[in-house]
C-alpha positions as CSV (number, residue, x, y, z in Angstrom):
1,X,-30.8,-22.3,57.1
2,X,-29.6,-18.7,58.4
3,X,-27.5,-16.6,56.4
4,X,-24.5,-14.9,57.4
5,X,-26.0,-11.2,58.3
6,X,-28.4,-13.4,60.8
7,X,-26.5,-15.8,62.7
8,X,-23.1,-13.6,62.9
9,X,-23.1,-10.5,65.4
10,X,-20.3,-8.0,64.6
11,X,-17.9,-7.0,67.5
12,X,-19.4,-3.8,69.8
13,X,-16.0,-2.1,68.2
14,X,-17.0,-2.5,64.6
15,X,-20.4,-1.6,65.3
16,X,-19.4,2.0,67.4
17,X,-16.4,2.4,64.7
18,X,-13.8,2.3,67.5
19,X,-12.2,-1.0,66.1
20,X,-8.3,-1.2,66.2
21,X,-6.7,-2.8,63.7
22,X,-3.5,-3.5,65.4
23,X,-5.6,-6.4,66.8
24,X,-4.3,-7.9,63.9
25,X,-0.1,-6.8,64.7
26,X,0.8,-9.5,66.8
27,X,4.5,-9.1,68.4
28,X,6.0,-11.4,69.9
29,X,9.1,-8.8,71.1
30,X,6.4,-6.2,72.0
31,X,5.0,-9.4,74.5
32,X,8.3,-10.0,76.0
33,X,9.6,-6.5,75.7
34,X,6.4,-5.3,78.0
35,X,7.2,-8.4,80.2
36,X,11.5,-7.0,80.9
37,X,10.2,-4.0,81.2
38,X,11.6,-2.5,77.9
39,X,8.2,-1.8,76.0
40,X,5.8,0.8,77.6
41,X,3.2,0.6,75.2
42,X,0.1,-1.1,76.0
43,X,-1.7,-3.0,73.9
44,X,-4.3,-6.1,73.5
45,X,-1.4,-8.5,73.0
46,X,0.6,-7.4,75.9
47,X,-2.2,-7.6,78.9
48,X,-3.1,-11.3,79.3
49,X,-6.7,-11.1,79.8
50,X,-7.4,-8.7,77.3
51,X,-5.1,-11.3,74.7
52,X,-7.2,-14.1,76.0
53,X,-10.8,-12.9,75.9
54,X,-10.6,-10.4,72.8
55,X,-7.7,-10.9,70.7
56,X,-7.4,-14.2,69.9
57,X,-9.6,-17.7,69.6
58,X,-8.1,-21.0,71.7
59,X,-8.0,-22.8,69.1
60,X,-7.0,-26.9,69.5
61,X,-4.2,-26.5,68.0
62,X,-3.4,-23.8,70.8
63,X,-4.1,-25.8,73.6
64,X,-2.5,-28.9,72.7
65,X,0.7,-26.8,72.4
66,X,0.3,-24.6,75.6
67,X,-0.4,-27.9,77.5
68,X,2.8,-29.6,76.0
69,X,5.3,-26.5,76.5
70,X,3.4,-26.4,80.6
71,X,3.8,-30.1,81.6
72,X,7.6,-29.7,80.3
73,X,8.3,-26.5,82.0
74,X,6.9,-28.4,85.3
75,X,9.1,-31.0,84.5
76,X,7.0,-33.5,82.7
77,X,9.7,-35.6,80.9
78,X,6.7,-37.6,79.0
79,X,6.0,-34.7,76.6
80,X,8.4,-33.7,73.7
81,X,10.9,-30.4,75.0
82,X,10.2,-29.6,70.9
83,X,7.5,-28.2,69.5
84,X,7.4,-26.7,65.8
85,X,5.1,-24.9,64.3
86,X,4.8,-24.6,60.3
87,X,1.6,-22.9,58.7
88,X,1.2,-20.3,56.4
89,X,1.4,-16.6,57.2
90,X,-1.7,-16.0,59.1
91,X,-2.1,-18.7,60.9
92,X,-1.7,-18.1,64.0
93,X,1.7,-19.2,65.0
94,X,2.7,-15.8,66.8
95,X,-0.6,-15.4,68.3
96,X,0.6,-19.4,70.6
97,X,3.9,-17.8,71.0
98,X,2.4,-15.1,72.8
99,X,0.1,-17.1,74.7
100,X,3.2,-19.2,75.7
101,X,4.6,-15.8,77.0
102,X,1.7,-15.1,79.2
103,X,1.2,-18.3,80.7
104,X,4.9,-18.7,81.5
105,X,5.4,-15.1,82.8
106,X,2.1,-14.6,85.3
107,X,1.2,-18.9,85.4
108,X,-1.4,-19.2,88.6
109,X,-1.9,-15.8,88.5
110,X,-4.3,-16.6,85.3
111,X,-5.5,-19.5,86.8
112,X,-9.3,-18.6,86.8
113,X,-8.9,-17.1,83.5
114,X,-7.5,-20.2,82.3
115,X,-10.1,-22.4,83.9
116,X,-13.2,-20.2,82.4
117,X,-11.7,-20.1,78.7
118,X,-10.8,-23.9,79.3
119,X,-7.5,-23.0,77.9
120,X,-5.4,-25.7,80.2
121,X,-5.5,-27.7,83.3
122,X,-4.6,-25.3,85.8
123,X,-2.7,-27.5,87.5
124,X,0.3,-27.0,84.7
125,X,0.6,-23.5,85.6
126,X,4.0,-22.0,87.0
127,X,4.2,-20.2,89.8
128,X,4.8,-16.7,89.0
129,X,8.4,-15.8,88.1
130,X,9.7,-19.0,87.9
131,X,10.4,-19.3,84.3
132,X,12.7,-17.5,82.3
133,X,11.1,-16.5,79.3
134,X,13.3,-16.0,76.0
135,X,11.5,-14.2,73.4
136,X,13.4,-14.2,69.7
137,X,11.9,-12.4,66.9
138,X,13.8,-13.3,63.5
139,X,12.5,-11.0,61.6
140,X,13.4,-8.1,63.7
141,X,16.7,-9.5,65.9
142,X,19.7,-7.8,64.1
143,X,22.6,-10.2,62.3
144,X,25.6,-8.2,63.3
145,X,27.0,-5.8,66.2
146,X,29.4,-2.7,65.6
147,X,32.7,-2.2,67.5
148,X,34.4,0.8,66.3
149,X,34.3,0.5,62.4
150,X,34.5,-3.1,63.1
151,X,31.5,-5.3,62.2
152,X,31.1,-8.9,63.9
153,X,28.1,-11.3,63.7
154,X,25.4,-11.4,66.1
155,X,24.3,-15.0,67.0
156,X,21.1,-16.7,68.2
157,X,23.4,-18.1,71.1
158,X,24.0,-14.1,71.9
159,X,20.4,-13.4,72.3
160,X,19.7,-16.5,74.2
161,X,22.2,-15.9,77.1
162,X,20.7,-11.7,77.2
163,X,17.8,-12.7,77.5
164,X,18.4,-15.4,80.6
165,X,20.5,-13.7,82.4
166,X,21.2,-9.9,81.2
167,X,24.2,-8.4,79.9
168,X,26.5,-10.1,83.1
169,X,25.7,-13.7,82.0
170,X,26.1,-12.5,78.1
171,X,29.6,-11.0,79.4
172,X,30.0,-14.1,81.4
173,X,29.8,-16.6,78.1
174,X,31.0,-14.1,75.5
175,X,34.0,-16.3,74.4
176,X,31.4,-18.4,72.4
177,X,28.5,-15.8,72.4
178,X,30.3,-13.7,70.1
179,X,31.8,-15.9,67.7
180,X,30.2,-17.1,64.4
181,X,31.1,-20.7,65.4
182,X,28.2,-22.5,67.5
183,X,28.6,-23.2,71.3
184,X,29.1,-26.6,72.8
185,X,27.8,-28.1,76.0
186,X,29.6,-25.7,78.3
187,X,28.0,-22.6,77.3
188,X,24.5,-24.5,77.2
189,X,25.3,-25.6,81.1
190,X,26.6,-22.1,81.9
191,X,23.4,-20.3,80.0
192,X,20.8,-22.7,80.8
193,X,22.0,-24.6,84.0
194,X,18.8,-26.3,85.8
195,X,16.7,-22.9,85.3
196,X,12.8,-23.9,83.9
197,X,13.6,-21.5,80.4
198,X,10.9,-21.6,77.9
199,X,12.7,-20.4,74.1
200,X,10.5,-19.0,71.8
201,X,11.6,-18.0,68.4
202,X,9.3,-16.5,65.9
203,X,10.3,-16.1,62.3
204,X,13.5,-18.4,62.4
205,X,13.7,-18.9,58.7
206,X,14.1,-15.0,58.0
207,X,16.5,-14.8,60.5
208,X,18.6,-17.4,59.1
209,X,18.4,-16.1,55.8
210,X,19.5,-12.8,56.5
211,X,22.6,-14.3,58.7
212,X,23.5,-16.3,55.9
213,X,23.7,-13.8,53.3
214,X,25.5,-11.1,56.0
215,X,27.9,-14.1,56.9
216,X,28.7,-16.8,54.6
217,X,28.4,-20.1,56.5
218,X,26.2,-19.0,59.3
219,X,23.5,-21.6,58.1
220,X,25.3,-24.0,59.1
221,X,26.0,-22.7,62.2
222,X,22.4,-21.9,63.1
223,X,21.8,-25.8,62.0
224,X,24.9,-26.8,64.5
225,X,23.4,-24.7,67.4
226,X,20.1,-26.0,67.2
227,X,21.5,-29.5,67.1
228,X,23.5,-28.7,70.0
229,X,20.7,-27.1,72.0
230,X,17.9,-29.4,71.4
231,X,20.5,-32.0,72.7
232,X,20.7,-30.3,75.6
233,X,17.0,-29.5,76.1
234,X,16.1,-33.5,75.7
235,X,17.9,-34.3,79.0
236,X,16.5,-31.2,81.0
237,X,13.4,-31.7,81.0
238,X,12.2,-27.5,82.5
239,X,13.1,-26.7,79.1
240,X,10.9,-26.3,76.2
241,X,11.4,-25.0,72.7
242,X,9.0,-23.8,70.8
243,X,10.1,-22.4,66.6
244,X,7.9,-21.1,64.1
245,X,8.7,-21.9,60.5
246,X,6.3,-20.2,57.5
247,X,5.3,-22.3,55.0
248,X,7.4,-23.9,52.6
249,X,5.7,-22.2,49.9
250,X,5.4,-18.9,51.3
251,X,8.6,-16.2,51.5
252,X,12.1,-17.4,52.8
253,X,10.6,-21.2,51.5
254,X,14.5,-22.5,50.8
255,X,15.4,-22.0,54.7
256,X,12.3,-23.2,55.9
257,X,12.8,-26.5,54.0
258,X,16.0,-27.1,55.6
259,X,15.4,-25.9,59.0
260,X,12.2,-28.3,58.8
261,X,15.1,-31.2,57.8
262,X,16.8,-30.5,60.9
């Protein structure tokens, strides 16, 4: 049997000593960020075939989810519009967000990529453009917005309608988007509409924990929002959701367990 030092080659970049370790700072904002526009820095998470070939491993697990979040996008109402994922730090929950990102934002334009990794049936793939990609990253989205001296919470729902339609749909639905209470079915319609929208949102449980202690009651909220927008997603089917949640035993374990329960 052959040991490890025979049967494993290192990586060219480990053997020249010109390995970066940020391939191990996966971002899911830096993704979408480069995506709007809003992030000029380059790196191995942000250009698709660099990701794809050198910076992470298509795993099963991967695929199965990048097929299901696909075939709903195209407007597959046989696959789930949910899908959650819950591991440990580590294991590789942002690197499927960002995979998400890049298959939603360039679709066909990957398609021979796709087809030589065996990452998907092409014949899931968007066309370019046609999915509005919503990128939330808990641990770094801010709970609150300044006006004056005046401090007011800043929602989820907030975020959500920024990101799909810029600050003129955000100004648009800002009667619910900028109250702690959760919005009901006519922000949803006036957010969401029939647009193919693909959610992401990395880091929920932080997120929910800081809200929570910077506004008493905006668990509940949270819990009432996503209630209201999986609703929502179930009957439109060129929506998919797709929320990371760390391990119950790892930090932030209490709002994992009951974001899980919801």
């Amino acid at each position: 049997m052959l040991g490890i030092l025979k049967s494993c080659t290192p990586r060219q970049d480990l053997r020249s000593g010109s390995f970066n370790p940020e391939v191990f700072t996966a971002s899911l904002r830096q993704v979408v960020g480069h995506y709007r526009g809003d992030v000029k820095v380059k790196t191995a998470y942000t250009d698709a075939e660099t990701f794809f070939t050198e910076a992470t491993s298509v795993t099963h697990g991967m695929r199965r989810v990048l097929e299901s979040v696909m075939r709903r996008l195209s407007g597959d109402n046989m696959v789930p519009f949910l899908s959650r994922l819950e591991t440990g730090f580590g294991g590789g929950k942002t690197h499927t967000l960002i995979a998400c990102t890049h298959l939603a934002q360039r679709g066909t334009e990957l398609k021979d990529l796709v087809a030589r990794l065996g990452v998907i049936d092409v014949k899931h793939l968007p066309t370019p453009g046609s999915v509005s990609v919503v990128g939330i990253a808990g641990d770094e989205l801010s709970v609150v917005r300044s006006q004056g001296d005046k401090v007011f919470p800043y929602t989820l729902w907030a975020e959500l309608a920024k990101q799909v339609g810029g600050d003129a749909l955000l100004e648009k639905g800002k009667a619910e988007a900028f109250t702690p209470a959760a919005p009901g079915e006519q922000f949803f319609q006036a957010v969401l509409g029939t647009r193919k929208v693909l959610i992401l949102i990395d880091e929920l449980a932080q997120y929910a924990a800081r809200a929570e202690a910077a506004h008493r009651g905006m668990g509940e909220q949270i819990a009432a929002f996503f209630m209201a927008l999986f609703n929502y997603a179930r009957n439109h089917p060129a929506i998919a959701v797709v929320v990371t949640l760390a391990s119950s035993t790892d930090a932030f374990g209490g709002q994992t367990k009951t974001l899980a329960r919801l």
